[in-house]
C-alpha positions as CSV (number, residue, x, y, z in Angstrom):
1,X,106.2,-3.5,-78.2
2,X,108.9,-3.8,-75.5
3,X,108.4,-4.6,-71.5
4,X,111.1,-3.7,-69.7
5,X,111.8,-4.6,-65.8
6,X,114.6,-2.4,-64.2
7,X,116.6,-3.3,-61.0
8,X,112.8,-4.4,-59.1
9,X,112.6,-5.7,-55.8
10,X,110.0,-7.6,-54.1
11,X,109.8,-8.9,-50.4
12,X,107.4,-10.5,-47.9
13,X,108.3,-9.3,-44.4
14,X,111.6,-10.7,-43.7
15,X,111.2,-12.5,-46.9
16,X,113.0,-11.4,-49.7
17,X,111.8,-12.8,-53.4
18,X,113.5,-10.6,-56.1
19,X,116.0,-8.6,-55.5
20,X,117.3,-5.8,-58.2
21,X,116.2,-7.7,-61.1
22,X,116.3,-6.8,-64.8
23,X,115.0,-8.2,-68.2
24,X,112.9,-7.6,-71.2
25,X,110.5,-9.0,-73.3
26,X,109.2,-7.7,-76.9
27,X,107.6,-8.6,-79.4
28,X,108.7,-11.1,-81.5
29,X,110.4,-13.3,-79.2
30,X,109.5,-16.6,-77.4
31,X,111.3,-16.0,-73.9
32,X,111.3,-18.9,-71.2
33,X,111.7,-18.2,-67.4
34,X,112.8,-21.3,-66.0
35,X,113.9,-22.0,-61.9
36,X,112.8,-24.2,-59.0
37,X,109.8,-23.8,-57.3
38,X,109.8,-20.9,-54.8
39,X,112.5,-19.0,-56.8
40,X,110.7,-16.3,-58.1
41,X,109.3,-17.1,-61.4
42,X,105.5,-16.5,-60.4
43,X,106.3,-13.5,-58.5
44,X,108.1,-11.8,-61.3
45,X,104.9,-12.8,-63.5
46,X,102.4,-11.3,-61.5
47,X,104.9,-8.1,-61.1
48,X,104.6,-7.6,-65.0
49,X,101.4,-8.3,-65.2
50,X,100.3,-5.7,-62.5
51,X,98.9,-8.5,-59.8
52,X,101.5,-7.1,-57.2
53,X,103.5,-3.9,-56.8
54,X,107.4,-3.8,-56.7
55,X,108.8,-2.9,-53.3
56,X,111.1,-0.9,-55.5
57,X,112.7,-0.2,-59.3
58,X,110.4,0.0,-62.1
59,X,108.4,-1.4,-64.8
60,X,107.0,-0.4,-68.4
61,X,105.9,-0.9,-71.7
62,X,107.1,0.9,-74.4
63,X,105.5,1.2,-78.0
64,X,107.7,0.4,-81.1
65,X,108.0,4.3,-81.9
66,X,109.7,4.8,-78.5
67,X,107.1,6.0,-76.8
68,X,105.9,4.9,-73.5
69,X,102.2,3.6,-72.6
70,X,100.3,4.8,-69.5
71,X,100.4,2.4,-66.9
72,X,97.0,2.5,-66.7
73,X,96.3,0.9,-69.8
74,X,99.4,-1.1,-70.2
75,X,97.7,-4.7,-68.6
76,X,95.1,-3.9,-72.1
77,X,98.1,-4.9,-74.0
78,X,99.3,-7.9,-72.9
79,X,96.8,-11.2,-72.6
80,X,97.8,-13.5,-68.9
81,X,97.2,-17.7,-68.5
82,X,98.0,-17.8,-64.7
83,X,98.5,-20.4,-62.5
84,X,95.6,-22.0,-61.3
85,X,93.1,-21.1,-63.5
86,X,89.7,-22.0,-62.4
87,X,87.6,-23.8,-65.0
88,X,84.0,-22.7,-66.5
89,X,82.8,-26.6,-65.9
90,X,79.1,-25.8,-67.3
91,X,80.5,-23.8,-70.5
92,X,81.5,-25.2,-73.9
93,X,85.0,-24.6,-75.7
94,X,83.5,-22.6,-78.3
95,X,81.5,-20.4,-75.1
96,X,85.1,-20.2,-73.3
97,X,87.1,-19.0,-75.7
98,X,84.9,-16.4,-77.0
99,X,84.5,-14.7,-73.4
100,X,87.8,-13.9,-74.4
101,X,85.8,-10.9,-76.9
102,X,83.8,-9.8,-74.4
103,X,84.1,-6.3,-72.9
104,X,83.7,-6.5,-69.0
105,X,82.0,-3.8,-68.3
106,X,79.4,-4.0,-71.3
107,X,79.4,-7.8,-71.4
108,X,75.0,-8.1,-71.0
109,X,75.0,-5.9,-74.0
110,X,77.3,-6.9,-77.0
111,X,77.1,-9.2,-79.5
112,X,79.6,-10.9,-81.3
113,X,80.9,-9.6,-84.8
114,X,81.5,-11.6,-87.8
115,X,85.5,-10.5,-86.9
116,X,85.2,-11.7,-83.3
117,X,83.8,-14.9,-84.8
118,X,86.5,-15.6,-87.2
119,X,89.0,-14.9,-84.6
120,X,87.5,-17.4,-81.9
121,X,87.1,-19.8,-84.2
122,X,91.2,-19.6,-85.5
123,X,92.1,-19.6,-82.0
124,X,90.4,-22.9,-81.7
125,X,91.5,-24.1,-84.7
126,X,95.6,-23.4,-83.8
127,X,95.1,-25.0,-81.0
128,X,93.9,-28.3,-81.9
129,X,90.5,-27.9,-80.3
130,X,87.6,-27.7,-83.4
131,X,86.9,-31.2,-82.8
132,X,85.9,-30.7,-79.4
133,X,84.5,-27.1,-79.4
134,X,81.0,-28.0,-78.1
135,X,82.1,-30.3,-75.2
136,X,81.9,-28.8,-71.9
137,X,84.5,-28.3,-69.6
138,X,83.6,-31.2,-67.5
139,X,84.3,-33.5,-70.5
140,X,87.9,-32.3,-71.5
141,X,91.1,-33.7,-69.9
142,X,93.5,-31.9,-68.3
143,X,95.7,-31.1,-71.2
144,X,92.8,-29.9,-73.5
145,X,91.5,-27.5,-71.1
146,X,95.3,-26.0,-71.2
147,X,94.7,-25.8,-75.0
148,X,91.2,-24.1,-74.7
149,X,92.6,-21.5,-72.0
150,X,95.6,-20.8,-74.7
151,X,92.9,-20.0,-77.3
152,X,90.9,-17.8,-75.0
153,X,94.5,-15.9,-74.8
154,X,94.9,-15.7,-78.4
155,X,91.1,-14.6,-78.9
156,X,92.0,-11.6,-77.2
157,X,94.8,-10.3,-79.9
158,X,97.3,-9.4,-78.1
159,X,100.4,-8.3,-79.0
160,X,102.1,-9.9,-75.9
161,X,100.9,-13.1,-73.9
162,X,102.3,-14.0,-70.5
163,X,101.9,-17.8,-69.3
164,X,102.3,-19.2,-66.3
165,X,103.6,-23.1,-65.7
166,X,101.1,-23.4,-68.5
167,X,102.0,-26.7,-69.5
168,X,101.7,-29.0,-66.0
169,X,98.7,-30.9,-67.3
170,X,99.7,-31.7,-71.3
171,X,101.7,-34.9,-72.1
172,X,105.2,-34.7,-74.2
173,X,103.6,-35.1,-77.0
174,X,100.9,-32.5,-76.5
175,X,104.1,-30.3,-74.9
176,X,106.1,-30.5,-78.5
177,X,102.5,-29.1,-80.0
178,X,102.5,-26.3,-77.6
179,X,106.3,-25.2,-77.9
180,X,105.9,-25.6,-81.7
181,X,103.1,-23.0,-82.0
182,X,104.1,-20.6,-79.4
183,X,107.0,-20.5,-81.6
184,X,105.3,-20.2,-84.4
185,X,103.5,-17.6,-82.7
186,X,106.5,-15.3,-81.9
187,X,107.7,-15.7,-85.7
188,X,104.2,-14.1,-86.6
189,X,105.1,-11.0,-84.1
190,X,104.0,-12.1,-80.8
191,X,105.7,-11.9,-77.4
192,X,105.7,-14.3,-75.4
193,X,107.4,-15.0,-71.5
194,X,106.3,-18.2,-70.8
195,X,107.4,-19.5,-67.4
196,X,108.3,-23.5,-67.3
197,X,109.9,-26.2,-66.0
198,X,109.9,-28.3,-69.4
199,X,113.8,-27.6,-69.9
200,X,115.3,-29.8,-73.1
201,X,111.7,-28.2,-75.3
202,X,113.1,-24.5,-74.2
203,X,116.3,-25.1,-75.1
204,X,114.9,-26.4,-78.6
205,X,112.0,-23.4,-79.0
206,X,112.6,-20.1,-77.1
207,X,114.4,-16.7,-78.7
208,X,116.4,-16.1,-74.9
209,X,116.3,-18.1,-71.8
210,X,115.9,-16.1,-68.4
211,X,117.0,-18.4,-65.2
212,X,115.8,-17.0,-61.8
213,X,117.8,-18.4,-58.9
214,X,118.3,-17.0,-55.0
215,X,116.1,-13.6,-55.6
216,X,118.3,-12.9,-58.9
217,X,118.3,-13.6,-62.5
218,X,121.5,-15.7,-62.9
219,X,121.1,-16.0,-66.7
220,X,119.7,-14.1,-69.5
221,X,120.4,-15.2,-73.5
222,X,120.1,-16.9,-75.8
223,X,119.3,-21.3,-75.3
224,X,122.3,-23.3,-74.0
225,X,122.8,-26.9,-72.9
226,X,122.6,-28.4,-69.5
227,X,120.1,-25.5,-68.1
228,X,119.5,-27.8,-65.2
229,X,123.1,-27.1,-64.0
230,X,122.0,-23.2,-63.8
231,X,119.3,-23.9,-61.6
């Protein structure tokens, strides 16, 4: 599975945010989008993900065969942590993450299977959470509600997951835990575009860093030193 951005704009009136911009992202990759706040990264997130439309150029998702996937269904494909999240206070870990198997539009009438079960409960597992899996919301700190909204992204097995300064409330420590299974994530066959300011853990972790600067992408390979002179 391949996403592919080609030569897209996007502007405010008289404000110009991306301007031509290219990249890709498959499968099997962990690709960081790093830049200073207002640059772009959040904007070229909510373009892939289909928040926003492009003032111009083009975006798709094409299948490993070559084929290409209707944009209709193409935001089915890809799971999305954005920024800002709001949090469930009154639900449980365990009740979060498996909303994560619930069909929208039938979600008074299913039930869980025995499949959706075993998948909630490895989500929550991979992310460190299975101690605290009944605890509500209102008892978790800031960097284990990150964990329990990456599980509800992996309960929905996805082939690509999109995150969004997805590590603001997690402590080094916790931040090295996060790199390390994302990573271990894209080795498995996921993609992954995770946008972040954490600089020295993507050099160390991602497949290809993508540096947004001045409405352009002003880098795009593989992890070099000293990425705060690119931005």
């Amino acid at each position: 599975m391949r996403i592919e951005v080609r030569d897209v704009s996007f502007s405010y009136p008289n404000n110009l945010i991306l301007d031509s911009v290219s990249m890709t992202m498959e499968t099997k990759s962990l690709v960081c989008l790093i830049g200073s706040n207002g640059m772009g990264k959040t904007t070229l997130i909510d373009l892939i993900s289909e928040k926003i439309q492009p003032s111009s150029g083009n975006i798709s998702i094409q299948r490993d065969n070559g084929s290409y996937v209707d944009k209709d269904i193409g935001e089915n494909l890809f799971a999305l942590i954005p920024q800002g999240i709001a949090d469930p206070m009154y639900l449980t870990v365990r009740e979060t993450v498996s909303m994560a198997r619930f069909d929208p539009a039938r979600i008074w009438k299913m039930r869980l299977s025995d499949y959706d079960e075993k998948l909630i409960s490895q989500s929550i597992e991979l992310c460190g959470m299975s101690d605290k899996q009944d605890r509500t919301f209102l008892e978790l700190s800031g960097g284990e509600k990150q964990r329990v909204w990456l599980a509800f992204c992996l309960a929905q097995d996805k082939e690509l997951l999109i995150l969004d300064e997805s590590l603001h409330a997690l402590d080094f420590s916790s931040r090295i835990f996060y790199f390390q299974l994302l990573s271990s994530l894209a080795e498995s066959g996921k993609g992954i575009l995770l946008s972040t300011h954490e600089l020295s853990l993507a050099e160390k972790f991602a497949d290809r860093i993508i540096v947004v600067k001045d409405t352009n992408i002003v880098y795009d390979g593989p992890p070099v030193n000293e990425l705060a002179s690119l931005i």
